[in-house]
C-alpha positions as CSV (number, residue, x, y, z in Angstrom):
1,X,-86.4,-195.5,-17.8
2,X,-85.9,-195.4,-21.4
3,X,-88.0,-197.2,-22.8
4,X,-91.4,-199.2,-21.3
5,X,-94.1,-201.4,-23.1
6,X,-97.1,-200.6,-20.8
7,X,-99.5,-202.4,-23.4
8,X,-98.8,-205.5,-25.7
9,X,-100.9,-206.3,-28.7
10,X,-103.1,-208.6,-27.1
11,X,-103.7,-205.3,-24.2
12,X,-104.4,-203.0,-27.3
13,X,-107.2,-205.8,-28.4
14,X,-108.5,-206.1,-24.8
15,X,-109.2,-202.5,-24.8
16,X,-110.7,-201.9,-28.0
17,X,-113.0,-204.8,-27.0
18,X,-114.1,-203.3,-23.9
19,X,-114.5,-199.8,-25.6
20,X,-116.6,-201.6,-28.2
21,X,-118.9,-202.8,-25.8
22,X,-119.1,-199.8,-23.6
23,X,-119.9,-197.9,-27.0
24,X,-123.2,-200.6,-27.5
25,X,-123.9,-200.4,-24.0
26,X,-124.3,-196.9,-23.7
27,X,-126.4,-196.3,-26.6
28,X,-129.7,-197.5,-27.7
29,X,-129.5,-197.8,-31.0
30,X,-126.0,-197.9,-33.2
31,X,-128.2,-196.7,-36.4
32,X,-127.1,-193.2,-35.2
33,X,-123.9,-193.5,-34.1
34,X,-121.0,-192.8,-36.4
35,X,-117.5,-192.8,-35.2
36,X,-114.9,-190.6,-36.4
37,X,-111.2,-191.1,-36.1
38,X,-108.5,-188.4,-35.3
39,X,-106.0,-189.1,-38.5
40,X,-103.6,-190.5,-37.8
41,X,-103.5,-193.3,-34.7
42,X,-107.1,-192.9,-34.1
43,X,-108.0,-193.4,-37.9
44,X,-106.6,-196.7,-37.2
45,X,-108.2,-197.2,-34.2
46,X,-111.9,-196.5,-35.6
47,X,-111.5,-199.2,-37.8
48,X,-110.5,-201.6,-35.3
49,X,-113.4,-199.9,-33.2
50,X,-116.0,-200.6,-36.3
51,X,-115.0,-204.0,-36.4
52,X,-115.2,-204.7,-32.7
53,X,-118.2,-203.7,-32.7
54,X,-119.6,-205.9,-35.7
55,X,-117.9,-209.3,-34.4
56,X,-120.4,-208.1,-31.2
57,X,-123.3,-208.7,-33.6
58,X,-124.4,-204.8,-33.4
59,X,-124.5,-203.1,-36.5
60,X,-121.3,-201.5,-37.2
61,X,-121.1,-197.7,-37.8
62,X,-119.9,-195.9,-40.5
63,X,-116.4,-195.0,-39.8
64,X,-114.8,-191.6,-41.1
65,X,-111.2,-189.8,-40.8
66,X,-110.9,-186.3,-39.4
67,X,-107.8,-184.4,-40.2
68,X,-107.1,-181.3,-38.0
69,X,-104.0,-179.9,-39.0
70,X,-105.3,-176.5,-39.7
71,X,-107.7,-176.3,-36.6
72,X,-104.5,-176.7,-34.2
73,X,-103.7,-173.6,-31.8
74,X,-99.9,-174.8,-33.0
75,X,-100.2,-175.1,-36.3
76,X,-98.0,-172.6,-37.4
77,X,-95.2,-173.7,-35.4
78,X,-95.2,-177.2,-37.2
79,X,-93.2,-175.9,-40.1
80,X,-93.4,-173.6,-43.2
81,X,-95.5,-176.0,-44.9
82,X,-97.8,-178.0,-43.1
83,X,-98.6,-181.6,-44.2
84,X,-101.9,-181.6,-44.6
85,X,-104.3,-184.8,-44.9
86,X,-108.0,-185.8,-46.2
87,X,-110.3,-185.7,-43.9
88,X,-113.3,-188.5,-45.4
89,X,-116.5,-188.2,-43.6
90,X,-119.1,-190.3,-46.9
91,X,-121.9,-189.2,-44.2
92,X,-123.7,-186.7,-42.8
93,X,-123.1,-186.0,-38.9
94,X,-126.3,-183.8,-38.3
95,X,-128.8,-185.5,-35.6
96,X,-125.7,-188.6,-35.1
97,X,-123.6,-189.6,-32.0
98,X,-120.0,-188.6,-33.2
99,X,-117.9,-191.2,-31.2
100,X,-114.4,-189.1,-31.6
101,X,-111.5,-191.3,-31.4
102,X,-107.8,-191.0,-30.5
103,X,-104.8,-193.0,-29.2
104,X,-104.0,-190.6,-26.6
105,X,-105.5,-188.2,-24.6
106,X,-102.9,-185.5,-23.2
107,X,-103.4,-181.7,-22.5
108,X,-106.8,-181.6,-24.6
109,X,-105.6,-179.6,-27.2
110,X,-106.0,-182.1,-30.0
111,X,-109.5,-183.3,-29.3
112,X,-110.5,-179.1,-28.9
113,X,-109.0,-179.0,-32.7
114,X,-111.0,-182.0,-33.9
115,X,-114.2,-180.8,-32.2
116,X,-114.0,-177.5,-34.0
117,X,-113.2,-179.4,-37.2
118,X,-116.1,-181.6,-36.8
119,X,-119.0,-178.7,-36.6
120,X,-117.7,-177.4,-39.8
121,X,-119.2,-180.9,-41.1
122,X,-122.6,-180.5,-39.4
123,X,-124.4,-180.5,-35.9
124,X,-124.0,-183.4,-34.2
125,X,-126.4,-184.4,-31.4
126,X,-123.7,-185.6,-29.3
127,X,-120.1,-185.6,-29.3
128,X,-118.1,-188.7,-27.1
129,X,-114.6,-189.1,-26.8
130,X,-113.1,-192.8,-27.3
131,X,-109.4,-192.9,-26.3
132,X,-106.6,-195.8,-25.7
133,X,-104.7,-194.6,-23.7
134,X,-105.6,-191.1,-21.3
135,X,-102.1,-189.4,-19.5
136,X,-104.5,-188.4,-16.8
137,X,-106.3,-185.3,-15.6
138,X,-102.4,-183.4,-14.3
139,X,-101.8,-183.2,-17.7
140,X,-105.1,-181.3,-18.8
141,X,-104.5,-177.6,-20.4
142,X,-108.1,-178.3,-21.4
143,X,-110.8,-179.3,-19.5
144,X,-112.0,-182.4,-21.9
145,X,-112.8,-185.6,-20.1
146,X,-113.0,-189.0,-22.6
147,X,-116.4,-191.0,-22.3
148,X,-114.5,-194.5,-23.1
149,X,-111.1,-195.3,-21.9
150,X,-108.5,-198.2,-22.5
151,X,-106.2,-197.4,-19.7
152,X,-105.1,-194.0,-18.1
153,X,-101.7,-193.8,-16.9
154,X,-100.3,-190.9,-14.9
155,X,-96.7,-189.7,-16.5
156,X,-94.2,-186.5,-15.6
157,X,-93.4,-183.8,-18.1
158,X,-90.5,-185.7,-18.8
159,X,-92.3,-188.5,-20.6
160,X,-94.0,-188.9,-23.5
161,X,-96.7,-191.7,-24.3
162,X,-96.4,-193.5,-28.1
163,X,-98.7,-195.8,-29.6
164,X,-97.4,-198.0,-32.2
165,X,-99.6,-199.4,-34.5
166,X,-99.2,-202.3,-37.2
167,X,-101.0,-200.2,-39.9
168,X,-98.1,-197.8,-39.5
169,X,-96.0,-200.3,-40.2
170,X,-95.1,-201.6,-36.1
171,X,-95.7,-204.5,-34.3
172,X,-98.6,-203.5,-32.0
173,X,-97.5,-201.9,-28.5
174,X,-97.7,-198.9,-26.5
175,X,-94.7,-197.2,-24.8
176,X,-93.7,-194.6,-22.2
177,X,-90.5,-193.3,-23.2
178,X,-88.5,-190.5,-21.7
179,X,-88.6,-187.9,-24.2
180,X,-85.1,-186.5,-26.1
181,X,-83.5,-183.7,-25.0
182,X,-84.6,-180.7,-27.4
């Protein structure tokens, strides 16, 4: 297997919709619930989130991007010169329910990085985890578990999971593809 499409652009829409109403379902109010996307796949995806969640007739929460490029345990194996990017949160996250949200969830490492990134911003009352696509517990290094899920599928060390998104400049789909020989 080179190359498989596990999720279609119509999938990707599914999901968001069901995370969207999972997200309104399991909160009370959506006056203090922000969400908070992981730049740079789940930027996108808090948009499309936000906007779910507004065609739903709920009020749709403010939507910020969280960069994390400095909070990595890797970050000085990434290069010389790390690219760096702007994190915008135009709120405050004290007292709020910080929806965090990714395109995939693998050893737990990223979502730990964001985490620590967000309390620098403030103290959030609660902290959930909104993902598209989770590689399943075996892959854990980090015992972080995702409160919404698109789809969880269960891949060897040999594989890698990519999300290709049509703000990035694809045509919407998600892959597993074998990953390239270092």
């Amino acid at each position: 297997m080179k190359k498989k499409i596990i999720l279609k652009s119509k999938d990707i829409r599914k999901d968001i919709q069901k995370i969207a109403e999972e997200i309104i379902g399991n909160n009370t109010s959506m006056e203090d619930v922000v969400l908070v996307g992981i730049r740079t796949g789940g930027a996108y995806l808090a948009t499309r989130l936000q906007e779910s969640i507004g065609r739903l007739k709920s009020p749709k929460p403010p939507t910020g991007v969280l960069d994390i490029t400095l909070y990595r345990d890797d970050w000085t194996r990434i290069g010389p010169t790390p690219h760096v990017g702007k994190t915008e949160l135009p709120f405050s996250i004290d007292d709020k329910t910080v929806v965090l949200v990714d395109d995939v969830l693998f050893t737990g490492r990223t979502v730990r990085a964001a985490m620590d990134a967000l309390i620098d911003f403030g103290r959030p009352r609660k902290i959930e985890l909104a993902i598209l696509v989770d590689r399943g517990d075996s892959a854990r290094e980090i015992p972080i578990t995702a409160n919404y899920v698109g789809g969880t599928w269960d891949t060897s060390p040999n594989q890698t999971i990519n999300v290709y998104l049509k703000e990035a400049g694809f045509e919407d789909h998600v892959t597993i593809e074998k990953k390239k020989a270092a």
